[in-house]
KEKE-3310 file (N, C-alpha, C; in steps of 0.2 Angstrom, whole numbers, plus 5000, padded with zeros to 4 digits):
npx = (4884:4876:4867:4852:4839:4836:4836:4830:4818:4824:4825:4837:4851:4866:4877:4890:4907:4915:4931:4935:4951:4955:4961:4958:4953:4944:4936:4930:4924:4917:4906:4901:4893:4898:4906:4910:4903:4891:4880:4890:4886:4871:4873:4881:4873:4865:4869:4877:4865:4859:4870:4868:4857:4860:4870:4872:4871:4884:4894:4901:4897:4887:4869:4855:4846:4828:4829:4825:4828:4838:4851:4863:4873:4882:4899:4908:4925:4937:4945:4948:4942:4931:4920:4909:4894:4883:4868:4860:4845:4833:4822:4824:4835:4848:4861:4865:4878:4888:4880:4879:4893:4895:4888:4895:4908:4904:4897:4909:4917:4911:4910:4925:4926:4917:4924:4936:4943:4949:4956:4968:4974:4967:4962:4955:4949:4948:4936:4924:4915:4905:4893:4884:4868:4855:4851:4861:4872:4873:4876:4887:4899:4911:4923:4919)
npy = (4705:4714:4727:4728:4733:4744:4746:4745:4733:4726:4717:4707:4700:4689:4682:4667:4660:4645:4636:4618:4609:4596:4579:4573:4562:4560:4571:4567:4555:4558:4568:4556:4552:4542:4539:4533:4536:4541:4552:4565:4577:4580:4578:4587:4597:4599:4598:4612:4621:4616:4621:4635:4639:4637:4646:4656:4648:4643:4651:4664:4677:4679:4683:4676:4667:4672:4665:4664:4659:4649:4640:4630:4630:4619:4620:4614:4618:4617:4600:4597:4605:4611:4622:4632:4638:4647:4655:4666:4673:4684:4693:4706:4712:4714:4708:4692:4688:4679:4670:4666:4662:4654:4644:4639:4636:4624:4617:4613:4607:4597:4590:4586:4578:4567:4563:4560:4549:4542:4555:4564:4573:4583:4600:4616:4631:4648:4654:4666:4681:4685:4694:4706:4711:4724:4734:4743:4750:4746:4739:4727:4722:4708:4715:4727)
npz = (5144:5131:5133:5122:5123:5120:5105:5091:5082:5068:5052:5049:5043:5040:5030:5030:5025:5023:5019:5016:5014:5006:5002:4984:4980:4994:4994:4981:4986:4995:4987:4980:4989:4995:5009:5024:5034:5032:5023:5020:5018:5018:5034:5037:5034:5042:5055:5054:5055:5064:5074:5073:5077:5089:5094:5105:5115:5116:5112:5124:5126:5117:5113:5114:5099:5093:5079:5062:5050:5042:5034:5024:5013:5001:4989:4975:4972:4969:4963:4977:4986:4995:4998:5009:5015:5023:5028:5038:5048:5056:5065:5074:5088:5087:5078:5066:5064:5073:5074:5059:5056:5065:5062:5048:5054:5061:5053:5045:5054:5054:5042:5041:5051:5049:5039:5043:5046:5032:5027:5036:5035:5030:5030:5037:5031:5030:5035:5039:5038:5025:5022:5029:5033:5039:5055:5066:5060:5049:5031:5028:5016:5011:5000:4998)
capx = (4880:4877:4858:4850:4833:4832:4839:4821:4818:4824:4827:4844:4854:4873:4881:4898:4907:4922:4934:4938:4953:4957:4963:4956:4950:4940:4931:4927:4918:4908:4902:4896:4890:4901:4910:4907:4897:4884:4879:4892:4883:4867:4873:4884:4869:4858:4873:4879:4859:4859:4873:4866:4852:4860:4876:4871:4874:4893:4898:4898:4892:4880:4863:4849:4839:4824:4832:4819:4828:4846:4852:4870:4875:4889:4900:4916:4930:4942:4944:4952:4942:4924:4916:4901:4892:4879:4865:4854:4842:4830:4821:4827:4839:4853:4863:4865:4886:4890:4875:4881:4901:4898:4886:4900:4914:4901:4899:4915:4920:4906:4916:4932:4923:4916:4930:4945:4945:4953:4959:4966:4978:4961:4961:4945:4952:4944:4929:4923:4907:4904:4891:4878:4864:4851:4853:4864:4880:4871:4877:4893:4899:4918:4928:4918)
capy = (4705:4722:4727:4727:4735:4750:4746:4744:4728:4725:4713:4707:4694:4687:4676:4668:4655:4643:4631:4613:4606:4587:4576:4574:4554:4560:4576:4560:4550:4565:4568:4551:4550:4534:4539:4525:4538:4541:4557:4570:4584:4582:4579:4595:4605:4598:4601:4619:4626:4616:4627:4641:4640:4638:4649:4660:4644:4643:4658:4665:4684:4684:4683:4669:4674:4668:4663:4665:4656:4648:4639:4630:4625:4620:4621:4612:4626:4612:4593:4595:4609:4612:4629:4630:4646:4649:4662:4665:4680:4685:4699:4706:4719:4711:4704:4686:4688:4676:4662:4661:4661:4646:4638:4639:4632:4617:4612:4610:4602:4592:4587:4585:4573:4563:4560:4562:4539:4543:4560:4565:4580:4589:4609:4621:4639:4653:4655:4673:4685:4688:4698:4707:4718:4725:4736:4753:4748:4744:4735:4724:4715:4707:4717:4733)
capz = (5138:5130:5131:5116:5124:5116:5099:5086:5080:5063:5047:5051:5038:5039:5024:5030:5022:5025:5015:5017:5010:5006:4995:4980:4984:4999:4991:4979:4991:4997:4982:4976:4995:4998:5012:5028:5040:5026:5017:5021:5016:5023:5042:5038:5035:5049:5059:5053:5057:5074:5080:5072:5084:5098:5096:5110:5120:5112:5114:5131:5127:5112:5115:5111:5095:5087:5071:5056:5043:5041:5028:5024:5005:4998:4981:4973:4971:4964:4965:4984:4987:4997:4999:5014:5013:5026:5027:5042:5047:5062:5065:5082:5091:5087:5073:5067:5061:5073:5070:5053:5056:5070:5057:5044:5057:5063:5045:5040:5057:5052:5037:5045:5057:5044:5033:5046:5046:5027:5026:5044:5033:5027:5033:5037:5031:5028:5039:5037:5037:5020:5019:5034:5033:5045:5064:5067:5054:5041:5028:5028:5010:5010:4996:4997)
cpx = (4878:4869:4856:4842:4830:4835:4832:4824:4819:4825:4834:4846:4861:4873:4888:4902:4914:4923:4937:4943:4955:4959:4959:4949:4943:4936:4926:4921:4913:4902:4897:4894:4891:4905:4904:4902:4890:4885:4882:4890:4878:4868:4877:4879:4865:4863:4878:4871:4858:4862:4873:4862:4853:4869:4875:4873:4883:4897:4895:4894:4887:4872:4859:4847:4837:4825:4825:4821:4837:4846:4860:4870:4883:4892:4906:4919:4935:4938:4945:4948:4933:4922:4908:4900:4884:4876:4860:4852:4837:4829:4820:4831:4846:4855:4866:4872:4887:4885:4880:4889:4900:4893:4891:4905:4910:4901:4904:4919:4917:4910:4923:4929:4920:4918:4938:4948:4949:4956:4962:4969:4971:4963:4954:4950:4947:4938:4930:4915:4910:4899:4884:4874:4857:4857:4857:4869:4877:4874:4888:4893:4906:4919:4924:4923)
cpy = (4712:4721:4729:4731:4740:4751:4743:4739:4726:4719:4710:4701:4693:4681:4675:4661:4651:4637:4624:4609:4600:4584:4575:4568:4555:4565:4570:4557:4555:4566:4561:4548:4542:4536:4535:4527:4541:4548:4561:4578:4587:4583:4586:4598:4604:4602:4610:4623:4624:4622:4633:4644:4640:4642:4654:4655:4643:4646:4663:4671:4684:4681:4677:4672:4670:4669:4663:4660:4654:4642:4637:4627:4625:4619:4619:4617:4622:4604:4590:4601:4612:4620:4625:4636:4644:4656:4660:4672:4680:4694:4700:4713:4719:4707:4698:4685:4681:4667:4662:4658:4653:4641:4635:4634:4624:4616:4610:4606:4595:4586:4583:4578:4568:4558:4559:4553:4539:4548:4565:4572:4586:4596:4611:4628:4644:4655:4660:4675:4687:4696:4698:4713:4722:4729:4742:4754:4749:4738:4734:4721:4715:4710:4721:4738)
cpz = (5137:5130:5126:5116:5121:5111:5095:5082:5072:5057:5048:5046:5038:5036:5027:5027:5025:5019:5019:5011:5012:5000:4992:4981:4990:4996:4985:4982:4992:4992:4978:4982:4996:5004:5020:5032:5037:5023:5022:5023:5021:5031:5042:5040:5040:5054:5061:5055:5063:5079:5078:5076:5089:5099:5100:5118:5120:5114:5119:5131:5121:5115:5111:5107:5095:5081:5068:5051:5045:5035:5027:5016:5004:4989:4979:4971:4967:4965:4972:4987:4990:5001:5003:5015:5017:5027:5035:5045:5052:5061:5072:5082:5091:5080:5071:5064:5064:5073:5064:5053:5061:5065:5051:5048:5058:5058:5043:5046:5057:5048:5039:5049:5054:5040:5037:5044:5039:5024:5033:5041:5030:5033:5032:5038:5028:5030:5041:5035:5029:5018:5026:5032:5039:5051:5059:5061:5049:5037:5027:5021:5009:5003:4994:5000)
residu = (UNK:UNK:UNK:UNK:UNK:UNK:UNK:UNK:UNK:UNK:UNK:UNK:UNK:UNK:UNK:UNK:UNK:UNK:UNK:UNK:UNK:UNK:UNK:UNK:UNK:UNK:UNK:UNK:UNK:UNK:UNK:UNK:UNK:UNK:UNK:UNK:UNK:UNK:UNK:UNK:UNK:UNK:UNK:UNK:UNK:UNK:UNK:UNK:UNK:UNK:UNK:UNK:UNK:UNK:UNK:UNK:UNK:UNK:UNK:UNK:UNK:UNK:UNK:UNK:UNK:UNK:UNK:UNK:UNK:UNK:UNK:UNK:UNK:UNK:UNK:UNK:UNK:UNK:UNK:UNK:UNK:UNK:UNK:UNK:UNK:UNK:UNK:UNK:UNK:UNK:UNK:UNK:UNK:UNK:UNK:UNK:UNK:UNK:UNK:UNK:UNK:UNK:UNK:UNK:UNK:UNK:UNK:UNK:UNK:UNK:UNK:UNK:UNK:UNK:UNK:UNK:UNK:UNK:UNK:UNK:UNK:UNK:UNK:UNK:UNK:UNK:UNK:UNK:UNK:UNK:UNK:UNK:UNK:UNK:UNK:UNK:UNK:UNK:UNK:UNK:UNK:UNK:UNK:UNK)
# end
């Protein structure tokens, strides 16, 4: 693990987002929260900020933080089309990139796992830091 000791405590924030694709029928259900394992969305987002909290258990080098804040929404991109866009932020020694990227991946395996009993062809593409700020770098924003 890298030591982090003598790096000053700062504001830290990462947005990352990822797509889940499915047929049209199953995006469907999601939305009028008929599908058989109940409300899609909600156990997404419980389950994308769980493993936000504990991606230092996850992943074998990053470090434990205390999170301050997280956060997963989502957005219809099409009719086959689900966008999950997580935020999460800590003031620490250390950056929260990969909290939000493993919150973003558990949400939409969330999904997947949800809906696979009528959609087993769904995909999850596109899981990516969108946008970091805080610590030594500074500021990251996808298509600067």
């Amino acid at each position: 693990m890298v030591d982090t000791s003598a790096k000053p405590e700062t504001l830290r924030e990462a947005r990352a987002s990822a797509i889940v694709r499915m047929q049209p029928d199953t995006l469907a259900l999601i939305r009028n929260r008929a599908a058989a394992k109940g409300d899609v969305l909600e156990v997404a987002r419980i389950a994308g900020i769980s493993a936000a909290k504990r991606t230092g258990e996850l992943i074998p080098l990053c470090h434990p933080l205390p999170i301050t804040a997280a956060s997963v929404d989502f957005s219809y991109l099409s009719e086959a089309q689900l966008r999950i866009e997580t935020q999460v932020r800590v003031y620490g020694r250390t950056g929260v990139e990969m909290e939000a990227l493993t919150a973003a991946a558990v949400a939409a395996l969330t999904v997947y796992d949800m809906c696979k009993s009528v959609d087993r062809g769904m995909t999850i593409d596109s899981i990516q830091l969108e946008e970091k700020s805080g610590g030594r770098r500074g500021r990251f924003q996808r298509g600067d």
